[in-house]
C-alpha positions, 0 to 999 in steps of 0.5 A, spaced: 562 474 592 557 469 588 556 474 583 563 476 582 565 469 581 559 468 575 561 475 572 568 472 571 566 466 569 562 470 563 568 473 562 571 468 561 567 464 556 566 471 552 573 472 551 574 464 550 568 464 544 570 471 541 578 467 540 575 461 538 572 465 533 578 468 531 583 463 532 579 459 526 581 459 518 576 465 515 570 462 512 569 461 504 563 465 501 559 464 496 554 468 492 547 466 494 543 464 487 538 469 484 531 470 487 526 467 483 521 473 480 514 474 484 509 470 482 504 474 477 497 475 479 492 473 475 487 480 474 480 478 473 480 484 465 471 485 467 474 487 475 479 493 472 475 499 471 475 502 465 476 509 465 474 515 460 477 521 459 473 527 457 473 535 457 466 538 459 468 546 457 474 547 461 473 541 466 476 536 466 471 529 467 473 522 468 468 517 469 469 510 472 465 503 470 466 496 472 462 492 467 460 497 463 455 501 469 458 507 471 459 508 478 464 514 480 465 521 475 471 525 478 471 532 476 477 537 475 475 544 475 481 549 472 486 551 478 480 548 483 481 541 487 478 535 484 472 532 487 468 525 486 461 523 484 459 516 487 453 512 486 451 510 492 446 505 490 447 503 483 440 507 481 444 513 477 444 518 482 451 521 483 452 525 490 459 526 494 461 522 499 459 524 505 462 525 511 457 524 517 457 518 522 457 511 518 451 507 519 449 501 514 446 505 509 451 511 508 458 507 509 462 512 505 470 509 504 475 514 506 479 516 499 485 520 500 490 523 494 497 521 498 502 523 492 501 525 485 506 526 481 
């Protein structure tokens, strides 16, 4: 019997707030003031990769430095996928990624293509 007495008095009270809510003159909206535009980051222009272009017969090559030192060359064969040379060390030897188990001196970031466009 106890529980029917606190169900009614939710009733109650619901159906009491959902007619004061009614009952009341309809509230004055306002438009909300523009939203100030992101604050612009300032990009270090000697942390931006700079990115060459060239032609190699029919590969396409795209060599990426960082201060002027060549650290990654994507390759783009004609009709194949692209694959990317990394300089691992700073020592100007260019291999792949590997894709064995990390240890300290083999960390290799994964780097996937989601969408291109």
């Amino acid at each position: 019997m106890n529980a029917k007495l606190v169900a009614a008095a939710a009733v109650l009270l619901v159906t009491h707030l959902v007619h004061a809510q009614q009952g009341g003159a309809p509230a004055r909206l306002e438009p909300l003031p523009e939203a100030p535009p992101p604050p612009r980051m300032a990009i270090d222009p000697a942390l931006e990769p700079q990115i060459t272009i060239r032609q190699r017969g029919n590969d396409k090559i795209e060599e990426f430095r960082v201060n002027g030192r060549l650290y990654m060359v994507r390759v783009t064969p004609p009709g194949g996928t692209p694959y990317v040379l990394i300089d691992h060390k700073g020592d100007g030897q260019f291999s792949q990624p590997s894709h064995g188990p990390a240890d300290a001196h083999n960390l290799s970031v994964p780097m996937w293509v989601i969408r291109s466009f």
